[in-house]
C-alpha positions as CSV (number, residue, x, y, z in Angstrom):
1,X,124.4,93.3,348.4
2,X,125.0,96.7,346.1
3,X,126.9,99.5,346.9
4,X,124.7,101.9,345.5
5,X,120.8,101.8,346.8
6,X,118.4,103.9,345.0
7,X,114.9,104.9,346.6
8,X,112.3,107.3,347.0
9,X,110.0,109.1,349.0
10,X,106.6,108.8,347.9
11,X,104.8,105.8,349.3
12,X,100.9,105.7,347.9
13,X,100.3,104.3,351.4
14,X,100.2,107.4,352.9
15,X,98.2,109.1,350.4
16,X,94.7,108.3,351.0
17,X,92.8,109.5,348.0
18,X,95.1,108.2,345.6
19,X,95.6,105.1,347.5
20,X,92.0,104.3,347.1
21,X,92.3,104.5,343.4
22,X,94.6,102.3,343.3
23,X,96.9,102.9,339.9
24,X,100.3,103.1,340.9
25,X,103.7,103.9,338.7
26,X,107.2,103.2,339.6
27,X,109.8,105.9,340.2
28,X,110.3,106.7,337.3
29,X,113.2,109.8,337.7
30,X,114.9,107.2,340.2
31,X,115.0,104.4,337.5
32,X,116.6,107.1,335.1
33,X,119.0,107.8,337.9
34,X,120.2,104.0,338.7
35,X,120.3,103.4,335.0
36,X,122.5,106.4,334.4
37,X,124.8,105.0,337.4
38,X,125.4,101.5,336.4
39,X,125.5,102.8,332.8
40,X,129.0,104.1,334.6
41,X,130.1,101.2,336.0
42,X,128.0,101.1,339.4
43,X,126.4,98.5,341.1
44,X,122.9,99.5,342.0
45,X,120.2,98.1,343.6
46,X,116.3,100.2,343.6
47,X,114.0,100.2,347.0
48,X,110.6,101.0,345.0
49,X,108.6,103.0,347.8
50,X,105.4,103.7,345.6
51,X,104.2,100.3,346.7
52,X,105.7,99.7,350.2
53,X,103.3,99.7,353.3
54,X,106.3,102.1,355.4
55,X,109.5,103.3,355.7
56,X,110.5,99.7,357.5
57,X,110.7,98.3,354.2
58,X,113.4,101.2,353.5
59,X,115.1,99.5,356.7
60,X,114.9,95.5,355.1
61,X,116.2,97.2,352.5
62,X,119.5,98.8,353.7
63,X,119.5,95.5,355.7
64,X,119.8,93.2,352.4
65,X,121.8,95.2,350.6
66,X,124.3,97.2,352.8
67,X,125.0,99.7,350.6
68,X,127.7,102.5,351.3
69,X,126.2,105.4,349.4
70,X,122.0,105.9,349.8
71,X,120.8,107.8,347.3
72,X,117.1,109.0,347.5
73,X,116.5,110.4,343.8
74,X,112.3,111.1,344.1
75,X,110.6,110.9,340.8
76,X,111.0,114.6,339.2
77,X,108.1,113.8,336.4
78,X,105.6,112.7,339.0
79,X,103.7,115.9,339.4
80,X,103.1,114.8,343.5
81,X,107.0,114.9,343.9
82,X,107.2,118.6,343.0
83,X,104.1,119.3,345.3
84,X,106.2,118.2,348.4
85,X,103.9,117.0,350.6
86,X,104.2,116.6,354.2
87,X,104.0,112.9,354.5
88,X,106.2,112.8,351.8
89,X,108.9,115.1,353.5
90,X,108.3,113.3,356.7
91,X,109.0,110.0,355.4
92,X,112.2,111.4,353.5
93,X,114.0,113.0,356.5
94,X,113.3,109.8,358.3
95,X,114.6,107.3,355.9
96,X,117.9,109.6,355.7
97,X,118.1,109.5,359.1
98,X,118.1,105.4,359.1
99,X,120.5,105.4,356.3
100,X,122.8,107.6,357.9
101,X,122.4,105.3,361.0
102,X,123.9,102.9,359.3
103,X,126.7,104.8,358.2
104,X,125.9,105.1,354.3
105,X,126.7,108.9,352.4
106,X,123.3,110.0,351.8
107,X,122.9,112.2,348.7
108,X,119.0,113.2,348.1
109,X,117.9,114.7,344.7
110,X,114.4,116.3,344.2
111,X,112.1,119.3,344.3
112,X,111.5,119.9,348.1
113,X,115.6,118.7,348.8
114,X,116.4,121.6,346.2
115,X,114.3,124.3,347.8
116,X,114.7,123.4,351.6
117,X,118.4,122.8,351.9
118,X,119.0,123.6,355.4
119,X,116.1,121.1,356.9
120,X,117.6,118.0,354.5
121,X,121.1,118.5,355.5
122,X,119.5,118.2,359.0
123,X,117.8,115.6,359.2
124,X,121.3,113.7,357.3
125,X,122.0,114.3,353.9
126,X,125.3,114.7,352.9
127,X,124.8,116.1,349.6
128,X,122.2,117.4,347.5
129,X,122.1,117.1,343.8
130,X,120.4,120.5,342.8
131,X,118.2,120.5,340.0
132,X,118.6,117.8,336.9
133,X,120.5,115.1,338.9
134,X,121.7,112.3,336.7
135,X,125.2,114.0,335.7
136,X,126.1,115.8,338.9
137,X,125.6,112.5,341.0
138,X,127.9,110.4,338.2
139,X,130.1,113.1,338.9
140,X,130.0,112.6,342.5
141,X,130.3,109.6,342.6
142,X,133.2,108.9,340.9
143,X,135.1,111.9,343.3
144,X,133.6,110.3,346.1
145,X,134.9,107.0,344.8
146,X,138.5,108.7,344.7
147,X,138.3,110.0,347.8
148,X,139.5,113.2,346.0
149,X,137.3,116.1,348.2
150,X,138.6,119.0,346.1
151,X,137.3,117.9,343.1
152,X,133.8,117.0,344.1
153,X,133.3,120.6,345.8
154,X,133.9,121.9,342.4
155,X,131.2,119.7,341.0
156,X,128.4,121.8,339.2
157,X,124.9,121.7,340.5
158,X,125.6,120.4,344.0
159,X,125.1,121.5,347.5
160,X,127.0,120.4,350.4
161,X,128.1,121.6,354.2
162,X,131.6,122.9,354.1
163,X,133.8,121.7,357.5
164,X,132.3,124.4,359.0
165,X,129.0,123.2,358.9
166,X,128.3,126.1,356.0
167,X,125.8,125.2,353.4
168,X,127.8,126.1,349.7
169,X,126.0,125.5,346.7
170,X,128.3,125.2,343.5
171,X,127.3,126.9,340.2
172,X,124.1,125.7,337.9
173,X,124.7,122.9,335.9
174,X,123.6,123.2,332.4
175,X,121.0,120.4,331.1
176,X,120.9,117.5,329.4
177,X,120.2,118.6,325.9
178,X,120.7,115.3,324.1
179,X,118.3,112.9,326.4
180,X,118.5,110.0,323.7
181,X,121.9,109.9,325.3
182,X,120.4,108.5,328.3
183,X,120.2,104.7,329.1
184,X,116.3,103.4,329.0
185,X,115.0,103.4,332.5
186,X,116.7,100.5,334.6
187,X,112.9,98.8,334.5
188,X,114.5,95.3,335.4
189,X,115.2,96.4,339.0
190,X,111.3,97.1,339.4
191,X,109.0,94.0,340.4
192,X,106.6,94.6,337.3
193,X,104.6,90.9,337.7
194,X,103.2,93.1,340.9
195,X,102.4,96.2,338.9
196,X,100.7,94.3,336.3
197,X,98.8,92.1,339.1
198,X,97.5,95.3,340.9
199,X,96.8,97.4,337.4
200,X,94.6,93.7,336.0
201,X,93.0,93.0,338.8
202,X,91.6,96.8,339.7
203,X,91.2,97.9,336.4
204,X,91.4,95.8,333.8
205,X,94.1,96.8,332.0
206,X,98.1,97.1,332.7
207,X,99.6,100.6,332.6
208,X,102.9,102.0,332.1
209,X,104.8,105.6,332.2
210,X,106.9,106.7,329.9
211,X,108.7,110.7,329.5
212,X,109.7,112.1,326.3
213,X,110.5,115.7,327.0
214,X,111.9,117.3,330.5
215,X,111.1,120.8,331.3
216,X,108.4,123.3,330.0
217,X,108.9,126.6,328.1
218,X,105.7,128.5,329.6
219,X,105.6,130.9,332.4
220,X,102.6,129.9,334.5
221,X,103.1,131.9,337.3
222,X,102.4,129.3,339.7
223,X,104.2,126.4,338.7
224,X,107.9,125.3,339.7
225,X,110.1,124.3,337.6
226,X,113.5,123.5,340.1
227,X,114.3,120.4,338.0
228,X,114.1,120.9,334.7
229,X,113.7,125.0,334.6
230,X,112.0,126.7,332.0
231,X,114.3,124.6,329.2
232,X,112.4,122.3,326.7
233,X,114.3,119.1,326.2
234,X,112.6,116.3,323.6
235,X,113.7,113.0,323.2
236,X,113.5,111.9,319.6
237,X,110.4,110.4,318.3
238,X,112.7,107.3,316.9
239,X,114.5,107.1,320.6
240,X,110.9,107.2,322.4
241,X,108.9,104.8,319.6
242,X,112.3,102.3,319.9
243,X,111.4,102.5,323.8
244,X,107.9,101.8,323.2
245,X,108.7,99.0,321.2
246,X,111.4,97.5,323.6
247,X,108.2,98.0,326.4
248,X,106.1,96.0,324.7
249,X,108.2,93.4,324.2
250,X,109.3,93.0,327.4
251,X,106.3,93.9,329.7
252,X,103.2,93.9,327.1
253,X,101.5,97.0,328.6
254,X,97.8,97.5,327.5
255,X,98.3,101.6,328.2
256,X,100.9,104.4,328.4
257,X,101.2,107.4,330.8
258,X,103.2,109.9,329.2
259,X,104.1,111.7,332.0
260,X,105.7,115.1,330.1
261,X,105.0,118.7,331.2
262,X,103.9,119.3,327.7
263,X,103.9,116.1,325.0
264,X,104.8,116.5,321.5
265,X,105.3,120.9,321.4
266,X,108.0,120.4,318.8
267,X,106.8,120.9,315.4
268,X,107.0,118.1,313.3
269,X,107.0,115.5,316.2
270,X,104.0,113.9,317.2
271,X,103.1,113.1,313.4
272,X,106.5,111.6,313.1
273,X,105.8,109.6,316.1
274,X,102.6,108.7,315.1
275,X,104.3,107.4,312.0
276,X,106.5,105.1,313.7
277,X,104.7,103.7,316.3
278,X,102.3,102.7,313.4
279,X,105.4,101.6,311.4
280,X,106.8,99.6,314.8
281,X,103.3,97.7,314.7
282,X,103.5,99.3,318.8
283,X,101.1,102.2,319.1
284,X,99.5,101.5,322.2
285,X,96.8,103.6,323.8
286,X,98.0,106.5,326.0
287,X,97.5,109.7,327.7
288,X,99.3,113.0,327.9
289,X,99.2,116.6,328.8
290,X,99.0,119.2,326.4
291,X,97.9,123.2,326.5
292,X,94.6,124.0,324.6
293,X,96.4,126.4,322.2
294,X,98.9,123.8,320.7
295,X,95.9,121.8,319.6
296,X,94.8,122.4,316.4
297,X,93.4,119.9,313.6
298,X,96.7,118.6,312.5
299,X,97.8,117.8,316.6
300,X,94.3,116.1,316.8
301,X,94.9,113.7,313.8
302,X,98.5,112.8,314.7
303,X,97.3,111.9,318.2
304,X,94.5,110.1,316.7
305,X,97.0,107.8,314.7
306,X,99.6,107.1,317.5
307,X,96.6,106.0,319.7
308,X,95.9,108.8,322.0
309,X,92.8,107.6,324.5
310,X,93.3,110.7,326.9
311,X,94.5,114.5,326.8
312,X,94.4,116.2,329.8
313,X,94.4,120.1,329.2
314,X,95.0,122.3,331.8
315,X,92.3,124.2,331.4
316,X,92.8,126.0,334.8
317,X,90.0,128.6,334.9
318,X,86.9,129.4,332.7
319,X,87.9,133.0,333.8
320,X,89.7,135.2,331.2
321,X,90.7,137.5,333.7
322,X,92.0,134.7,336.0
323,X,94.2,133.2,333.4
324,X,95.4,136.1,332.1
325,X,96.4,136.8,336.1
326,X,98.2,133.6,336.0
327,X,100.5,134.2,333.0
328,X,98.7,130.8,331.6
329,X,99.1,132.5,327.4
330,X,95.9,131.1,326.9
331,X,92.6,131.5,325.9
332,X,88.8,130.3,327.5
333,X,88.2,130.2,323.3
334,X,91.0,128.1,323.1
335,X,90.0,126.0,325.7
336,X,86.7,124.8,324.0
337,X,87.9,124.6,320.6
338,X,90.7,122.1,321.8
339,X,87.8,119.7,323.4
340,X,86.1,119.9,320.5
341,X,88.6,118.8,318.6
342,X,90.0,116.1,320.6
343,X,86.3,114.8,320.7
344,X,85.6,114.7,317.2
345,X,88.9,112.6,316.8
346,X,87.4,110.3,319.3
347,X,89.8,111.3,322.1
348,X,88.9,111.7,325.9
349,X,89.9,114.8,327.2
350,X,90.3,115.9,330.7
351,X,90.4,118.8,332.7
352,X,92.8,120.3,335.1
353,X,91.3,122.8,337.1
354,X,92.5,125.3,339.7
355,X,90.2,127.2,342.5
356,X,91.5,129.7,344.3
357,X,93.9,131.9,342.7
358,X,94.6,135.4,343.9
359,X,91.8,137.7,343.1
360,X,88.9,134.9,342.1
361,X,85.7,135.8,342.9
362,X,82.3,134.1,342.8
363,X,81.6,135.2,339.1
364,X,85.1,133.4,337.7
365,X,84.2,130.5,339.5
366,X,80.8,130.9,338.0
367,X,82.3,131.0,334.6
368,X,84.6,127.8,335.2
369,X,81.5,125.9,335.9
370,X,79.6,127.3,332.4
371,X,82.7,126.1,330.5
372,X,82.3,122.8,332.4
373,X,78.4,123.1,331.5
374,X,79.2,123.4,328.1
375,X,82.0,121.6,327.2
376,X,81.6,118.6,329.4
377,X,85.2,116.9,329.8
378,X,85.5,113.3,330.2
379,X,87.5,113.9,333.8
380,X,88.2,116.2,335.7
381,X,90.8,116.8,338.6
382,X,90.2,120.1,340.8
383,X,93.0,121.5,342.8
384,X,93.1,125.1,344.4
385,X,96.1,127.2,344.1
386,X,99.1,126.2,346.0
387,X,102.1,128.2,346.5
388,X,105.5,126.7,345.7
389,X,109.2,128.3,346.6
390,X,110.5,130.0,343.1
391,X,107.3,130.7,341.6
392,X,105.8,134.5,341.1
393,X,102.8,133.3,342.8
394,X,104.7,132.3,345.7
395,X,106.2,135.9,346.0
396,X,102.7,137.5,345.4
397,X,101.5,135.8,348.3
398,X,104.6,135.0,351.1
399,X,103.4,137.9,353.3
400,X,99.9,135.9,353.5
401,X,101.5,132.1,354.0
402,X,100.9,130.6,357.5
403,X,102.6,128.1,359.4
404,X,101.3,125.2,357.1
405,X,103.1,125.9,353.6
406,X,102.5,122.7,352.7
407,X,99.5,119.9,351.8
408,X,99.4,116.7,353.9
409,X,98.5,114.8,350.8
410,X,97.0,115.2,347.4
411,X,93.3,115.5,349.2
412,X,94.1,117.9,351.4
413,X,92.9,121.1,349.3
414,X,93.5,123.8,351.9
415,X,94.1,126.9,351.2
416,X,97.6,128.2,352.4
417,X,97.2,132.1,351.9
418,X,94.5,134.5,352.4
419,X,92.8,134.1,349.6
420,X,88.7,134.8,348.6
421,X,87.3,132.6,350.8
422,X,88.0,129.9,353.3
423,X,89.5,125.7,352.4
424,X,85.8,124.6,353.6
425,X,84.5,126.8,351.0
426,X,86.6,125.3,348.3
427,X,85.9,121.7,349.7
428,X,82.6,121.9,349.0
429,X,83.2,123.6,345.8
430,X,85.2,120.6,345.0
431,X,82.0,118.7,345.6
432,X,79.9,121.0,343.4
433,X,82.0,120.3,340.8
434,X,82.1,116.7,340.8
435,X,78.3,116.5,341.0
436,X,77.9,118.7,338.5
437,X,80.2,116.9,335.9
438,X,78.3,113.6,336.8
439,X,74.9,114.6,336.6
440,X,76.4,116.4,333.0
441,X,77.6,112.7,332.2
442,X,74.7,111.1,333.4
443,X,72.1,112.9,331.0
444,X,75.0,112.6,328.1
445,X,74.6,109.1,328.1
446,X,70.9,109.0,328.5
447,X,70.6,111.6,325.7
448,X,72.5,108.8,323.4
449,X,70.1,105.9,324.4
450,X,66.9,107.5,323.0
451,X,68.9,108.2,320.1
452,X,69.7,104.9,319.3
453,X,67.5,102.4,321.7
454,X,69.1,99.6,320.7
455,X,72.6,100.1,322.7
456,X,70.5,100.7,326.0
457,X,71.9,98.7,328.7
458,X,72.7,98.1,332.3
459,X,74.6,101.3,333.1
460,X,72.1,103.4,330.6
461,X,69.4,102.5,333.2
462,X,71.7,103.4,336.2
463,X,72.1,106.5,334.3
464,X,68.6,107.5,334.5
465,X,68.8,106.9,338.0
466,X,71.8,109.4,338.9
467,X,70.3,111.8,337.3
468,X,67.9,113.0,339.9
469,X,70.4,112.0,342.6
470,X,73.3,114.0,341.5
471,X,70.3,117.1,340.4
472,X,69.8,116.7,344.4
473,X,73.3,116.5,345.6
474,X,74.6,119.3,343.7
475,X,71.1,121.4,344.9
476,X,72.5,120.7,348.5
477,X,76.2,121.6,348.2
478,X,75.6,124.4,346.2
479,X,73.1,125.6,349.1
480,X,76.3,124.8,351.6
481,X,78.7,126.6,349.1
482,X,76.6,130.0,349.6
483,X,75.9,129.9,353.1
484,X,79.4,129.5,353.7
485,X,80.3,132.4,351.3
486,X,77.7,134.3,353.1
487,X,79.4,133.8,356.2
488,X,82.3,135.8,354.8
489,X,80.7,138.5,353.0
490,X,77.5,139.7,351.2
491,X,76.8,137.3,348.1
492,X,78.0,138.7,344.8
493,X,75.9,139.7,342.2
494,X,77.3,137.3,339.4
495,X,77.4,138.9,335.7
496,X,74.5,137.5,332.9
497,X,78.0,136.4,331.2
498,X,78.2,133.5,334.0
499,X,74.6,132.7,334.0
C-alpha cells in the first residue's frame, strides 16, 4: 500500500502506429514527479500506463495500493503528451473518475489538464497543478497533509474549484532554474527487466530516455509551451554525465533518447559533455533534437565525441516563405548545411516535417520534397499542422476550427482548420513522401555497392529490387495526390525553382 499513487495517461495500446513499432519509454515527467515527492518524505508508488493493455490495470492498481491522493502527472517531455490526443483525454477523465470513486484527492498535472480546466475538474479532479508541477504539488501536498485549506489556496501555480463550485487559478509559479536540484528520476519504481525484454527482442538494442534542459527559447508560432514556457532551463553537463553514468551502471542501456526541446543550446556545453562522458568511460549512443542553425562544425564534432548516432532537425518546410510564416528563425540554407555536417561526422540525421500550414501551396510543398531530393535524411517523420490552445497559430486559425480540435492518435493526420486542401490530400501526401525517401535510400545504397563490390550483400540486392517498386508506388500516389488537388481547384503552375 502507498499513500501517494503516481500514473499517467498515455497507454501505447491505444495508439496504433506507434504501437506497431513497438519502442516504448516510461513516464518520464511522472518519475521526476514521484521522485520529487518521496524526496519530501512521501510514500509513493508509480502505475506505468505506457505499457498497460487499459485503464483496468489503473483499477488493480488503486486496488493494491489504496492510496489517498491519485496523482496523474503525464509525461511533459513526451512530445504526444502536449499533443493531447483524444484517446489520451478519454482515458484520463476516466481513470479520475475511478480514483475519485474510490474516494482518493485527484490532482492531474499536464498539457491538456492546464488548458481544458473546466472538462478535468468535471470529470473529478480536485486540483490541477498548472504548468511545471513538481514544486506546487510538494506544496500541496504538505497543506493537504495539514489539513490547513487557506494555505493551499494560496499556493502558486494551482487551480482549484472554490466552495462555490468557481474555478480560481492562483498566480504563475516561477521555474525551476536550478534542475540539478532535482532528485534522479525515481527509475526503481519502473519494471525495467520488461523494457529491456521488449526493446532486445524487437530491436536489438535496449533504449533509455533521459532530459537535460526543460523549456525552449524560440517562438515557433505553432508550438505550445504550457509547461515549461518560453524559459531555457539546462541541467549541468556534470549533473546529466553523473546520471548517465549511474544509468549504466544500474540498467546497462545500449542507447539514449534525449528527449529535450532543444539539446545542448548553451554555449560551452555539449563539448564539455562530450568531455565527460568520454572521461566517465559512459558515452553511449544517443539521439536528440536540435535546430539546423545551432549546428555548425564545432556542434558536429562535440556530438561526434559524446556518441551522437541520431539528430533529428526540425526541418519543418523546404519553403522559405512557409518558415518565415511560422516564426521558425531559420533558414532552407541552414537546413542543408546542418545535414551535411552531421553526415560528414558520421551522424544520422532526421527530419521533422510539417504539411499544411496556413497559406502552403502546391509549389512549397514542391520545394519540401526537392530539399528531401537533395538532401536525403536518414528518417523522416511527417505531421501536418495542428493547432494547439496558446499558440499564434491557434489564434490565426480558431474562426476555422471544427468540432474535432483534436487527433485521435499520432496517425490520424487530419487537418482541423480550413486549410489548402483537404486531410485525404495530405494522407496521401504522407505517402508520397515516404516513397519517395525510400526509393532515395534504395538507389543510395545501390550507388555504394558498385562503388565498392565487395560489401554487396543481402539487403544490397533487395535494394535493387525496391527501386522499381517504390519508382511505381510513388508514380501512383503522386497521380492520386493531383487528382485530388484537382478536385479542389485548378492545378498550380509550380515555379522552375521547385522543379
Amino acid at each position: 500500500m502507498s499513500k501517494f499513487l503516481f500514473g499517467q495517461s498515455y497507454y501505447l495500446r491505444f495508439d496504433a502506429k506507434l504501437y506497431a513499432e513497438m519502442k516504448p519509454y516510461p513516464p518520464l515527467g511522472s518519475l521526476y514527479a514521484a521522485s520529487y515527492a518521496r524526496a519530501l518524505g512521501y510514500d509513493v508508488a508509480l502505475f506505468d500506463a505506457m505499457l498497460a493493455p487499459s485503464e483496468d490495470e489503473w483499477a488493480h492498481a488503486l486496488e493494491t495500493h489504496q492510496p489517498k491522493y491519485a496523482i496523474l502527472f503525464e509525461d511533459n517531455f513526451n512530445y504526444l503528451s502536449k499533443m493531447c490526443l483524444l484517446n489520451m483525454r478519454a482515458a484520463a477523465f476516466k481513470m479520475m473518475e475511478m480514483a475519485k470513486a474510490r474516494g482518493c484527492v485527484v490532482i492531474v498535472n499536464g498539457s491538456d489538464a492546464t488548458d481544458h480546466l473546466d472538462d478535468y475538474f468535471a470529470h473529478g479532479a480536485d486540483y490541477i497543478l498548472l504548468g511545471e508541477g513538481e514544486v506546487t504539488l510538494g506544496e500541496l501536498l504538505g497543506a493537504l497533509e495539514k489539513n490547513e485549506k487557506r494555505e493551499y489556496e494560496s499556493i502558486r501555480g494551482l487551480g482549484w474549484r472554490d466552495d462555490n463550485g468557481n474555478i480560481q487559478r492562483a498566480p504563475k509559479r516561477e521555474f525551476i532554474r536550478d534542475l540539478d536540484r532535482l532528485p534522479f528520476p525515481a527509475w526503481d519504481l519502473v519494471d525495467i527487466a520488461r523494457y529491456q525484454k521488449i526493446w532486445r527482442e524487437r530491436h536489438g538494442y535496449y533504449s533509455m530516455n533521459m532530459v537535460t534542459t526543460r523549456g525552449c527559447p524560440y517562438s515557433c508560432n505553432w508550438c505550445a509551451k504550457p509547461i515549461y514556457g518560453q524559459r531555457y532551463n539546462v541541467r549541468s553537463p556534470e549533473n546529466v554525465a553523473q546520471e548517465l553514468r549511474w544509468l549504466r551502471e544500474h540498467f546497462q542501456p545500449d542507447h539514449i533518447w534525449f528527449a529535450d526541446d532543444i539539446f545542448g543550446l548553451k554555449p560551452g556545453w555539449l563539448g564539455r559533455f562530450a568531455d565527460l562522458v568520454n572521461a566517465y568511460d559512459c558515452a553511449t549512443p544517443f539521439k536528440c533534437l536540435l535546430r539546423a542553425d545551432l549546428v555548425t562544425p564545432q556542434i558536429a564534432n562535440a556530438l561526434q565525441r559524446a556518441k551522437c548516432h541520431t539528430v533529428w532537425i526540425g526541418a519543418e518546410s523546404g519553403s522559405q516563405k512557409i518558415l518565415d510564416a511560422m516564426d521558425k528563425g531559420a533558414t532552407v540554407e541552414q537546413i542543408y548545411t546542418a545535414r551535411k555536417l552531421l553526415g560528414d561526422a558520421g551522424i544520422r540525421v532526421g527530419y521533422f516535417i510539417q504539411y499544411g500550414y496556413r497559406g502552403e501551396t502546391r509549389a512549397d510543398i514542391e520545394l519540401t520534397l526537392k530539399m528531401i531530393r537533395e538532401t536525403v535524411p536518414d528518417e523522416i517523420g511527417i505531421s501536418v499542422s495542428y493547432p494547439l490552445p496558446g499558440t499564434k497559430f491557434y489564434e490565426n486559425v480558431r474562426a476555422e476550427l471544427g468540432a474535432k480540435q483534436n487527433w485521435t492518435d499520432s496517425d490520424d493526420l487530419a487537418m482541423m482548420y480550413q486549410g489548402t486542401y483537404s486531410t485525404d490530400f495530405y494522407r496521401i501526401l504522407y505517402r508520397v513522401t515516404h516513397h519517395e525517401l525510400r526509393r532515395l535510400h534504395a538507389e543510395r545504397k545501390l550507388k555504394r555497392a558498385l562503388r565498392a563490390p565487395q560489401t554487396i550483400r543481402g539487403d544490397t540486392i533487395r535494394a535493387l529490387g525496391a527501386i522499381p517498386l517504390q519508382t511505381l508506388r510513388l508514380a501512383r500516389a503522386r497521380n492520386e495526390l493531383n487528382a485530388r488537388e484537382r478536385q479542389a481547384r485548378e492545378p498550380i503552375r509550380l515555379s522552375p525553382e521547385a522543379l
